[in-house]
mmCIF file of the N, C-alpha and C atoms, coordinates in Angstrom:
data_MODEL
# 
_entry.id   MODEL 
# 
loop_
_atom_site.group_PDB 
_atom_site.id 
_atom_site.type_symbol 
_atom_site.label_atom_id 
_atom_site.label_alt_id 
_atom_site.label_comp_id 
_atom_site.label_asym_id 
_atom_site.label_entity_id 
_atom_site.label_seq_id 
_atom_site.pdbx_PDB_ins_code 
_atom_site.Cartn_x 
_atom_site.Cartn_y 
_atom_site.Cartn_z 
_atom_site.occupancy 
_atom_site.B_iso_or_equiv 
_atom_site.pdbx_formal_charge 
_atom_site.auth_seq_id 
_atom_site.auth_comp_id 
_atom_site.auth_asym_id 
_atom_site.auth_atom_id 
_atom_site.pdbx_PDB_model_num 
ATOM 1   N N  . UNK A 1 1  ? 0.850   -1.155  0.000  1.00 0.00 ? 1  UNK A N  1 
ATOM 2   C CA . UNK A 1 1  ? 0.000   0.000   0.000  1.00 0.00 ? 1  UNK A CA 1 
ATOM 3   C C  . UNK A 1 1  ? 0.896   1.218   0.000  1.00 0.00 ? 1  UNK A C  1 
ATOM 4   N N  . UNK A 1 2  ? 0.428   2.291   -0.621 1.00 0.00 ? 2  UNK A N  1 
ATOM 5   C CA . UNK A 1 2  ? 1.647   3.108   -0.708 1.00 0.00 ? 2  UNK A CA 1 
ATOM 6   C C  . UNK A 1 2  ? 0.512   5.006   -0.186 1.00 0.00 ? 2  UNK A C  1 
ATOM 7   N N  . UNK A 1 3  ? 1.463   5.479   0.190  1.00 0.00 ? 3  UNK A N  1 
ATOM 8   C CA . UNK A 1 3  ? 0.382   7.118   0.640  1.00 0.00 ? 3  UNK A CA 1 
ATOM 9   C C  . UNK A 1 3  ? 1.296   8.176   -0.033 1.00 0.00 ? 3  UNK A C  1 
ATOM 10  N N  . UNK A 1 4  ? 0.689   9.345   -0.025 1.00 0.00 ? 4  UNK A N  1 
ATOM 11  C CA . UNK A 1 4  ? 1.290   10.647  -0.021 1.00 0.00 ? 4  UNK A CA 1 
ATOM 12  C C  . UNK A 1 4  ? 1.840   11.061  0.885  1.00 0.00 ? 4  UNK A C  1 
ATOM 13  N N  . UNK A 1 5  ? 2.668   11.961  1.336  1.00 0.00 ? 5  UNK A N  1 
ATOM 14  C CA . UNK A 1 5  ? 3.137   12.913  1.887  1.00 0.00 ? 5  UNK A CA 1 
ATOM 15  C C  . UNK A 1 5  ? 1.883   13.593  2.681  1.00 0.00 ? 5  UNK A C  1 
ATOM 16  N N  . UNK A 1 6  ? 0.764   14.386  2.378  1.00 0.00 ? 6  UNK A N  1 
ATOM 17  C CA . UNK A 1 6  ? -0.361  13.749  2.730  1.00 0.00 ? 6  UNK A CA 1 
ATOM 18  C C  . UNK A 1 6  ? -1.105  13.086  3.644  1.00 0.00 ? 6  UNK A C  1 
ATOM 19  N N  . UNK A 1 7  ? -1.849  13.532  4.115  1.00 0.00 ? 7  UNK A N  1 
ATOM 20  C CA . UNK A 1 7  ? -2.629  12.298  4.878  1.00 0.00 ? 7  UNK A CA 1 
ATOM 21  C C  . UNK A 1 7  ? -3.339  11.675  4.027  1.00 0.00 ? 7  UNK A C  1 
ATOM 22  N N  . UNK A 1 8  ? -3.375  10.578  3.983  1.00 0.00 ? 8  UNK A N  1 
ATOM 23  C CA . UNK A 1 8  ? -4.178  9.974   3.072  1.00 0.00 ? 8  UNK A CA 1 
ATOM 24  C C  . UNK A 1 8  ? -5.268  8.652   4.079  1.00 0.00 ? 8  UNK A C  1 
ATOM 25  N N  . UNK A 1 9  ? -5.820  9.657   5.010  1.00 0.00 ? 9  UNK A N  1 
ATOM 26  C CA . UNK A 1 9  ? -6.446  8.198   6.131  1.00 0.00 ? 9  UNK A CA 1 
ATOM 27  C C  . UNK A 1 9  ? -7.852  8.402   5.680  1.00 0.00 ? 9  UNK A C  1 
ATOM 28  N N  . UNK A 1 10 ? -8.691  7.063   5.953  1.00 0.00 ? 10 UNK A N  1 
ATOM 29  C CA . UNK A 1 10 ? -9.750  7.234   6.038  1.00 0.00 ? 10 UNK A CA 1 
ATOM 30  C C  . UNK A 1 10 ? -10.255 7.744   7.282  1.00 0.00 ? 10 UNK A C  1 
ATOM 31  N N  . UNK A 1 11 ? -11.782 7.712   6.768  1.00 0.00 ? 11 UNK A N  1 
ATOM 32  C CA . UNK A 1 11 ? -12.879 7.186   8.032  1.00 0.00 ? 11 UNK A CA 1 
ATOM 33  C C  . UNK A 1 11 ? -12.776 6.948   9.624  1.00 0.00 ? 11 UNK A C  1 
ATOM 34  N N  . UNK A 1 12 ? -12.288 5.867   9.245  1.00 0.00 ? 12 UNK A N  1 
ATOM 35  C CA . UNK A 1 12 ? -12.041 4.919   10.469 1.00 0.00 ? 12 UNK A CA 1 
ATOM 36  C C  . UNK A 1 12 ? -10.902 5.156   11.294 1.00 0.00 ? 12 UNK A C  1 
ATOM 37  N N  . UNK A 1 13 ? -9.826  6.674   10.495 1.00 0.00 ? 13 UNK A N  1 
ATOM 38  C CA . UNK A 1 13 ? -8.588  6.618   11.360 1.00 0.00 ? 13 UNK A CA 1 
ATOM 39  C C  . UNK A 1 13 ? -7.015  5.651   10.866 1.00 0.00 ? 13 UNK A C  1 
ATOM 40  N N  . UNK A 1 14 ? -7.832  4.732   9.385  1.00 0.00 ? 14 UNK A N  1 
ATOM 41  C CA . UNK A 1 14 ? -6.953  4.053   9.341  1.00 0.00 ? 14 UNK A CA 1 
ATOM 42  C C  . UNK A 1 14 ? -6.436  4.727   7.576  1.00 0.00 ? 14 UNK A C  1 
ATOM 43  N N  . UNK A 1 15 ? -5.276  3.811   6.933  1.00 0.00 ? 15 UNK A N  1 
ATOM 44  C CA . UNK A 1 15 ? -5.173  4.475   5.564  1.00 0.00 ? 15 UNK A CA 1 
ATOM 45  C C  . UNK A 1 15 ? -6.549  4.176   4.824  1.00 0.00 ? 15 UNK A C  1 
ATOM 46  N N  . UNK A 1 16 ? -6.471  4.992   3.766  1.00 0.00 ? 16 UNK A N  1 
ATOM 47  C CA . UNK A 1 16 ? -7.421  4.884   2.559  1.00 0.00 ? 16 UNK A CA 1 
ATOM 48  C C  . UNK A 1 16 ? -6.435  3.712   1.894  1.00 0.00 ? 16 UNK A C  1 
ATOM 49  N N  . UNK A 1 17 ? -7.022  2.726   0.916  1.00 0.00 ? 17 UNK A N  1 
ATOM 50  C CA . UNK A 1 17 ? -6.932  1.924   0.367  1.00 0.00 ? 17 UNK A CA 1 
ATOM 51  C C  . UNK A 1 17 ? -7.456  1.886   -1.372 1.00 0.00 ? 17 UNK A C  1 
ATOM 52  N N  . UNK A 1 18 ? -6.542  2.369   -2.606 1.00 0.00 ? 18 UNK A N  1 
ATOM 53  C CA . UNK A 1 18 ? -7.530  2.720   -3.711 1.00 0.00 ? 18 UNK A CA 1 
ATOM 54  C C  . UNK A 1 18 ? -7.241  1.697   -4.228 1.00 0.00 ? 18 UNK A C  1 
ATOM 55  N N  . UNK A 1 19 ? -7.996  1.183   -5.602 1.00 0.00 ? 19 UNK A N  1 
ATOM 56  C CA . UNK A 1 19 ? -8.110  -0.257  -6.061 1.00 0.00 ? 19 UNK A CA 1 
ATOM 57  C C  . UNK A 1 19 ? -6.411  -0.747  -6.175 1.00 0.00 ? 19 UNK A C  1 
ATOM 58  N N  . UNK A 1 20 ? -5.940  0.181   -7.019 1.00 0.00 ? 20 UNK A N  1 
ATOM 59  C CA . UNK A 1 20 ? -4.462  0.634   -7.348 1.00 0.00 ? 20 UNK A CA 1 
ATOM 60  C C  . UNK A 1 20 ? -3.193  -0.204  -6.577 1.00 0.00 ? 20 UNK A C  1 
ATOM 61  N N  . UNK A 1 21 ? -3.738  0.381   -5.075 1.00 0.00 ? 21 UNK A N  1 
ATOM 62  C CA . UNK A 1 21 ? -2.578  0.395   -4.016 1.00 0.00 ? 21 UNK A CA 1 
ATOM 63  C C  . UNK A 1 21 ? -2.922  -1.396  -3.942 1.00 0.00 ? 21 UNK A C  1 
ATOM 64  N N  . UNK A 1 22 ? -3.916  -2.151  -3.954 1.00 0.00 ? 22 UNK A N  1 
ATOM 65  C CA . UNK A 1 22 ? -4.648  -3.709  -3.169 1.00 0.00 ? 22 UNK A CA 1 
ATOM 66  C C  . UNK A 1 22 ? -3.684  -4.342  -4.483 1.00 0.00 ? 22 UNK A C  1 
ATOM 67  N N  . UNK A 1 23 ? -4.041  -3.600  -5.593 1.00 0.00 ? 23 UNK A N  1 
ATOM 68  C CA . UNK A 1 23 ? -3.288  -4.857  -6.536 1.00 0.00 ? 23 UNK A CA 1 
ATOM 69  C C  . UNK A 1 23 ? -2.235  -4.868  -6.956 1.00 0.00 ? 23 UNK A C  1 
ATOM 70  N N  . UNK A 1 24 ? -0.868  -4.187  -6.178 1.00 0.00 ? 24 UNK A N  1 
ATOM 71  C CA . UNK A 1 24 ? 0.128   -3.674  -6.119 1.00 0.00 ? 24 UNK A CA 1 
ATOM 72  C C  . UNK A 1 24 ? 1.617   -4.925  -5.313 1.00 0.00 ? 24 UNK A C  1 
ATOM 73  N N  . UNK A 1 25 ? 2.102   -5.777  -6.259 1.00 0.00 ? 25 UNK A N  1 
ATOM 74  C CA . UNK A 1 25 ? 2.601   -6.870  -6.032 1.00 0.00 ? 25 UNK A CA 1 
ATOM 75  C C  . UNK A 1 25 ? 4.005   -6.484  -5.724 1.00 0.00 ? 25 UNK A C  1 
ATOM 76  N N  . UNK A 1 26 ? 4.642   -7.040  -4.601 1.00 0.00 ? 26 UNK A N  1 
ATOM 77  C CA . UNK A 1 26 ? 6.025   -7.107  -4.448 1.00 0.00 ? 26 UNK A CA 1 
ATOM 78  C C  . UNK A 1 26 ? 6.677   -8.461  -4.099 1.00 0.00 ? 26 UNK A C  1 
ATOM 79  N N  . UNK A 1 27 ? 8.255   -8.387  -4.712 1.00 0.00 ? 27 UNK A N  1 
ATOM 80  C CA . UNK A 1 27 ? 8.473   -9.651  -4.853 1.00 0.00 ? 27 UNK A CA 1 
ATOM 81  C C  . UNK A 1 27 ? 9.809   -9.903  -3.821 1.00 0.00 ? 27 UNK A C  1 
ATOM 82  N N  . UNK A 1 28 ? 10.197  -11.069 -2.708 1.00 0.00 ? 28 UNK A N  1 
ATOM 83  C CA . UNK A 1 28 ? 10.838  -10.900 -1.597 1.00 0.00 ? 28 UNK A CA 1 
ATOM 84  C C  . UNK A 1 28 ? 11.725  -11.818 -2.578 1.00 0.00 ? 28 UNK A C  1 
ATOM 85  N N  . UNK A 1 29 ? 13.228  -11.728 -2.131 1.00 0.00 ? 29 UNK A N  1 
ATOM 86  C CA . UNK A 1 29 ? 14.132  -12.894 -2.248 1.00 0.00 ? 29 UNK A CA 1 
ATOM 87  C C  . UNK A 1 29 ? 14.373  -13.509 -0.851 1.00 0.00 ? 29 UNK A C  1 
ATOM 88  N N  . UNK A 1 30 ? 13.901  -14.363 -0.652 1.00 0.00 ? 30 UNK A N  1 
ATOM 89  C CA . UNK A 1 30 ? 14.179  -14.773 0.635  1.00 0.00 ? 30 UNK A CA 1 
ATOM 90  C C  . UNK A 1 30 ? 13.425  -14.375 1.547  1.00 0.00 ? 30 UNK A C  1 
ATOM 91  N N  . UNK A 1 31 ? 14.202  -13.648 2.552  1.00 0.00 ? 31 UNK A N  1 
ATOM 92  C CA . UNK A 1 31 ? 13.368  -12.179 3.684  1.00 0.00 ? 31 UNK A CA 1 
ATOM 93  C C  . UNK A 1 31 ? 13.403  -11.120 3.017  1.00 0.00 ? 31 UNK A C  1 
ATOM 94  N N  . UNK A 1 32 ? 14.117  -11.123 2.266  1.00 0.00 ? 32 UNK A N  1 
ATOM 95  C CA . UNK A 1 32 ? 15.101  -10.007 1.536  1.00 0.00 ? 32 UNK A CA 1 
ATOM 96  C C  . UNK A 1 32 ? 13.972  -9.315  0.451  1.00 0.00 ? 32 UNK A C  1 
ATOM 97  N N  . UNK A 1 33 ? 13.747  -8.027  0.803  1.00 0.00 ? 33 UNK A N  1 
ATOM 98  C CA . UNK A 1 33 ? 12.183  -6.783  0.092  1.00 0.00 ? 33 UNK A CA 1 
ATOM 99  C C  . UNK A 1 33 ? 13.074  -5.917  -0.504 1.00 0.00 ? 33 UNK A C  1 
ATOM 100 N N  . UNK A 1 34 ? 14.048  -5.427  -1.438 1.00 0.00 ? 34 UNK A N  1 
ATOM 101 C CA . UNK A 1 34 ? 14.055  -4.121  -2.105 1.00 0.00 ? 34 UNK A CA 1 
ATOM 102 C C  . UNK A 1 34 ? 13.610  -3.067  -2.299 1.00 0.00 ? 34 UNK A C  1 
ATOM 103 N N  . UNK A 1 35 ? 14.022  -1.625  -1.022 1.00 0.00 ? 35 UNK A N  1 
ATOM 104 C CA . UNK A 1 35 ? 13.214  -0.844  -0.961 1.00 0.00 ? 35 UNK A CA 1 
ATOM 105 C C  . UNK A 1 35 ? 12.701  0.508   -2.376 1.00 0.00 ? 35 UNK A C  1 
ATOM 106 N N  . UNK A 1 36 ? 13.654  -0.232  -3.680 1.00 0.00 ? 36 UNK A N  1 
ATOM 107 C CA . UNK A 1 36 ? 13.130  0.449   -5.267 1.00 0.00 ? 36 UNK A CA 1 
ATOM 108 C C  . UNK A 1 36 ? 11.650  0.007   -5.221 1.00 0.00 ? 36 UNK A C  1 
ATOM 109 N N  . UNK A 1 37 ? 11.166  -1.090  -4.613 1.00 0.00 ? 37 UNK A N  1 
ATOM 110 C CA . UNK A 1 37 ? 9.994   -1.953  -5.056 1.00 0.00 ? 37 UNK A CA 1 
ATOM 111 C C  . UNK A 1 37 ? 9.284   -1.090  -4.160 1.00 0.00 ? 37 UNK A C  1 
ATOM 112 N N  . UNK A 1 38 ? 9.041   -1.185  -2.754 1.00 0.00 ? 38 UNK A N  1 
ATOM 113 C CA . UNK A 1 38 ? 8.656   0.130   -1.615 1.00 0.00 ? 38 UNK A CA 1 
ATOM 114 C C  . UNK A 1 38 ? 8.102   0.913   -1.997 1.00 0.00 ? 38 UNK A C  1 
ATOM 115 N N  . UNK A 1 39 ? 9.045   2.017   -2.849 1.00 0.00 ? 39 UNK A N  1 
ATOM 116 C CA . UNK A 1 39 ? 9.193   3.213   -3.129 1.00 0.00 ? 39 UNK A CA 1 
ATOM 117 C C  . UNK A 1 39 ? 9.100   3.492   -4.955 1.00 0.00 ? 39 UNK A C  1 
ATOM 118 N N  . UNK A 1 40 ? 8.629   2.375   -5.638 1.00 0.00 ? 40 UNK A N  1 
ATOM 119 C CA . UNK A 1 40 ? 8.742   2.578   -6.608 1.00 0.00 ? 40 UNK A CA 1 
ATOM 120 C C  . UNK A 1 40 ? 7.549   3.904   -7.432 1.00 0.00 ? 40 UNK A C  1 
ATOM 121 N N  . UNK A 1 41 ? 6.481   3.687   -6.647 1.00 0.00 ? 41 UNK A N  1 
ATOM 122 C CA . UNK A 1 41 ? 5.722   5.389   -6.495 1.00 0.00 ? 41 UNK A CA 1 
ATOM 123 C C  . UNK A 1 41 ? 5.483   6.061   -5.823 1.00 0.00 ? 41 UNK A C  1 
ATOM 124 N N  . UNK A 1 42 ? 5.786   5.859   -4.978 1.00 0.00 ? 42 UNK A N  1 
ATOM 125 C CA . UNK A 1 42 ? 5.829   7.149   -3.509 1.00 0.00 ? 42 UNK A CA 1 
ATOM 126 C C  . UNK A 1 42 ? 7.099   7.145   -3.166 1.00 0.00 ? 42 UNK A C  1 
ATOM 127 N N  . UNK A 1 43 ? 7.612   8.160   -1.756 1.00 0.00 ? 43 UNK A N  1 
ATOM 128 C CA . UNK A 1 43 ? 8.158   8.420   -1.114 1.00 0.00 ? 43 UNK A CA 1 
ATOM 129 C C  . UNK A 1 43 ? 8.001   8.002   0.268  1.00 0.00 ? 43 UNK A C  1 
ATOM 130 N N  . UNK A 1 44 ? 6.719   7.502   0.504  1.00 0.00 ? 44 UNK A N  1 
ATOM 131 C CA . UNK A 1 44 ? 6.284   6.875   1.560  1.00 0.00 ? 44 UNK A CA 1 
ATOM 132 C C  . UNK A 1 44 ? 5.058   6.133   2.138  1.00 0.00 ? 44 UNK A C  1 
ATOM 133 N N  . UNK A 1 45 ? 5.571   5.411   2.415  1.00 0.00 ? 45 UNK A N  1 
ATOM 134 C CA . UNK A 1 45 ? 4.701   4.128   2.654  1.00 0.00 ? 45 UNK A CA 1 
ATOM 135 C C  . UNK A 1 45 ? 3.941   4.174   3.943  1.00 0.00 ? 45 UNK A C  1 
ATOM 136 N N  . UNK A 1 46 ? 2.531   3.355   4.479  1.00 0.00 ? 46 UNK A N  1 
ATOM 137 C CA . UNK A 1 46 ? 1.677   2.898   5.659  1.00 0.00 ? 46 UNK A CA 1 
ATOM 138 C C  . UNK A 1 46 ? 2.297   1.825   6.017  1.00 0.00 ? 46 UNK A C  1 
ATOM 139 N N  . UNK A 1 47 ? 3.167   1.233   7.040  1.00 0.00 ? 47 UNK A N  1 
ATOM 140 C CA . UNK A 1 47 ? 3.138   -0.256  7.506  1.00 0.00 ? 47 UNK A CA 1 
ATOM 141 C C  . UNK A 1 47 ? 2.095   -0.145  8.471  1.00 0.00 ? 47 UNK A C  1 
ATOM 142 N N  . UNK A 1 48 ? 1.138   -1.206  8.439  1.00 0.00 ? 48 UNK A N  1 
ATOM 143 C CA . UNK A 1 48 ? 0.250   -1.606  9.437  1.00 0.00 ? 48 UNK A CA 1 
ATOM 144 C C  . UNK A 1 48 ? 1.254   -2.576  10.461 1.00 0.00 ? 48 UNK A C  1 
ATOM 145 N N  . UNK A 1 49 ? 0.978   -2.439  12.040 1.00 0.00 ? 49 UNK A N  1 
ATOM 146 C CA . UNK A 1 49 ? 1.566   -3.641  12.546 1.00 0.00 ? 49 UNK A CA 1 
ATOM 147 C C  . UNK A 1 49 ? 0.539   -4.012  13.769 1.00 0.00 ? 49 UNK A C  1 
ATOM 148 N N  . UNK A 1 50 ? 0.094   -4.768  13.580 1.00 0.00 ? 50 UNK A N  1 
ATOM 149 C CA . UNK A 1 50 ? -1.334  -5.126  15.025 1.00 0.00 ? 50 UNK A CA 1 
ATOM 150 C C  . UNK A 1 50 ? -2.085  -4.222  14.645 1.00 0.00 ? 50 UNK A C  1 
ATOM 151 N N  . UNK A 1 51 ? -2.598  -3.045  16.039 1.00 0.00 ? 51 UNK A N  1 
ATOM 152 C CA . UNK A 1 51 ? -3.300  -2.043  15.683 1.00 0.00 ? 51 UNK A CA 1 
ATOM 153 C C  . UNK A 1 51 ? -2.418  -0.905  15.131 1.00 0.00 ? 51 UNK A C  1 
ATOM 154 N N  . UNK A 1 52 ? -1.054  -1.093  15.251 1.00 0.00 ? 52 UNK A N  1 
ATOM 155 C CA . UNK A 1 52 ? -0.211  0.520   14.926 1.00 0.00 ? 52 UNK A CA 1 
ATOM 156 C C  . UNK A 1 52 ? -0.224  0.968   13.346 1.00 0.00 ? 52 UNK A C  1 
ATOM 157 N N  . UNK A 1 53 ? -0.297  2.344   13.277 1.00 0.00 ? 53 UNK A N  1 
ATOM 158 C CA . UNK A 1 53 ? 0.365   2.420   11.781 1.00 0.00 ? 53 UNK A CA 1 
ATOM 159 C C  . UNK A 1 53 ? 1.707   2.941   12.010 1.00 0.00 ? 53 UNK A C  1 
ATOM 160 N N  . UNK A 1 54 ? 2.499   2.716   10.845 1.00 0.00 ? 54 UNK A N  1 
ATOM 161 C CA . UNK A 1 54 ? 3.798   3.814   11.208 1.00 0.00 ? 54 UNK A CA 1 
ATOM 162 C C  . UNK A 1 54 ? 3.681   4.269   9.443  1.00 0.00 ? 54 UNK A C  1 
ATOM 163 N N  . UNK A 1 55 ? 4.916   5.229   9.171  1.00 0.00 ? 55 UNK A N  1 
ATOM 164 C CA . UNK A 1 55 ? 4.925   5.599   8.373  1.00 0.00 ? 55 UNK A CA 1 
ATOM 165 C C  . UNK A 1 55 ? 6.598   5.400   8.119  1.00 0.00 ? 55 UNK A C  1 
ATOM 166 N N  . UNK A 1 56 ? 6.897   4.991   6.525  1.00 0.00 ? 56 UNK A N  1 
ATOM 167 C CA . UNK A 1 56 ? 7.943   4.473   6.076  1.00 0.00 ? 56 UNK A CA 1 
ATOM 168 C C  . UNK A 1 56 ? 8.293   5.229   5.447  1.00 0.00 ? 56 UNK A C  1 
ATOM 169 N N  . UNK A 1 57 ? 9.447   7.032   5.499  1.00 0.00 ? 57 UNK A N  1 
ATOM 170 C CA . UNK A 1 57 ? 9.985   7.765   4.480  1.00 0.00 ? 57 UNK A CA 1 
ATOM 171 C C  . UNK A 1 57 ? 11.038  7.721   3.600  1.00 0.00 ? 57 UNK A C  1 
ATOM 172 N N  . UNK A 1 58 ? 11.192  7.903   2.623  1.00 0.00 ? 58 UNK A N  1 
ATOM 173 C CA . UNK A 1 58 ? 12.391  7.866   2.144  1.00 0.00 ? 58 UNK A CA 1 
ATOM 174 C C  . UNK A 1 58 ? 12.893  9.274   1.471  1.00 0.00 ? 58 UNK A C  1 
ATOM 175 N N  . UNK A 1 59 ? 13.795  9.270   2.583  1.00 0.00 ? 59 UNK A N  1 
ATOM 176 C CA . UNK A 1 59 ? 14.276  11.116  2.767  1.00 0.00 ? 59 UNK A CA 1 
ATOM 177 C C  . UNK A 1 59 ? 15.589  11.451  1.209  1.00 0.00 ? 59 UNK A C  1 
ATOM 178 N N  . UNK A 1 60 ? 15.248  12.844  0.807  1.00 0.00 ? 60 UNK A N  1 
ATOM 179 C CA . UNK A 1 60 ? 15.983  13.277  -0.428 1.00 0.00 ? 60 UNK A CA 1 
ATOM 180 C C  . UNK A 1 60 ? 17.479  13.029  -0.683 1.00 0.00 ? 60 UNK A C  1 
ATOM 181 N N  . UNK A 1 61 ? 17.846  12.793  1.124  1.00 0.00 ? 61 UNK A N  1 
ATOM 182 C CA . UNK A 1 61 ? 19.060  12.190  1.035  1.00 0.00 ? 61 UNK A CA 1 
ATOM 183 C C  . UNK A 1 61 ? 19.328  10.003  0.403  1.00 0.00 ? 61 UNK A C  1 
ATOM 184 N N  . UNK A 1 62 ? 18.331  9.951   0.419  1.00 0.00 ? 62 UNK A N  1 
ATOM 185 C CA . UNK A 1 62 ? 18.000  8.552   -0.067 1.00 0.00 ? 62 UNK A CA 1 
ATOM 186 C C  . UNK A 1 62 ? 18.015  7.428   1.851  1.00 0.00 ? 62 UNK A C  1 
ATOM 187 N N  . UNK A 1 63 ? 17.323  8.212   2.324  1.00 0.00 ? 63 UNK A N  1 
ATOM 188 C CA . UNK A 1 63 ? 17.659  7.679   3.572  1.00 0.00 ? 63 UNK A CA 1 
ATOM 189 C C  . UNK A 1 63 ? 15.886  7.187   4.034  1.00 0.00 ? 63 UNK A C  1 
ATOM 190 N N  . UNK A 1 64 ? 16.073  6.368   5.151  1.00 0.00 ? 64 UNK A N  1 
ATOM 191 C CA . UNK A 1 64 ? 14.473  5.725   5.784  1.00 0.00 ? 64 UNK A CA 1 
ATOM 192 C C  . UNK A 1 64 ? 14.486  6.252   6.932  1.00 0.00 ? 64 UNK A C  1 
ATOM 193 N N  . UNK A 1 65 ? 13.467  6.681   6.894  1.00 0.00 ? 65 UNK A N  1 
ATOM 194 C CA . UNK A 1 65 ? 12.634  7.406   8.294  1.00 0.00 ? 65 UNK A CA 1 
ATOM 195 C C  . UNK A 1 65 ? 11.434  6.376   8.759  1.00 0.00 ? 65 UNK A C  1 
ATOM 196 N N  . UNK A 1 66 ? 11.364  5.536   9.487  1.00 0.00 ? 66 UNK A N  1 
ATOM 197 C CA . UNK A 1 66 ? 10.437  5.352   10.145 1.00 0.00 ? 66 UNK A CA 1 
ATOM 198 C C  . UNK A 1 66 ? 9.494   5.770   11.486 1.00 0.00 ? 66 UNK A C  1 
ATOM 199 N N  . UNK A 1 67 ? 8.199   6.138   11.420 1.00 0.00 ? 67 UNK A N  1 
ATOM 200 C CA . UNK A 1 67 ? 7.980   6.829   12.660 1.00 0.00 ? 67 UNK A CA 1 
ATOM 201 C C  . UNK A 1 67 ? 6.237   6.206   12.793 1.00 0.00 ? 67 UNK A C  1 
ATOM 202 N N  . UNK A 1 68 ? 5.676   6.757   14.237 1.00 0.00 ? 68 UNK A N  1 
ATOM 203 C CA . UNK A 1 68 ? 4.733   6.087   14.551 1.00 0.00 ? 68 UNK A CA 1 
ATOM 204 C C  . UNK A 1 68 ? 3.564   7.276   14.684 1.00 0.00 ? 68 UNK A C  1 
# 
């Protein structure tokens, strides 16, 4: 699932979800995720984890920001 810069939440508090983002395939080697694949249209990503969201950036310096 991928967001804007943006809030992009619904309703409920949680992300919006467009057909787009659901049929949006990534491929692991192993454990191993490539964050080109991540980031291949945004800059930043929703990880859901239990109830948390965080948010996954990838800063101009080519760097990851994760935050909650």
């Amino acid at each position: 699932m991928s967001a804007t810069s943006g809030d992009n939440i619904g309703a409920a508090g949680k992300p919006a979800v467009s057909a787009s983002d659901a049929a949006r395939t990534l491929i692991m080697h192993g454990n191993r995720l490539d964050s080109r694949d991540l980031f291949s249209a945004e800059r930043e990503i929703i990880i859901v984890h239990g109830e948390e969201h965080y948010r996954l950036r990838l800063t101009s310096q080519n760097k990851l920001i994760l935050t909650k």
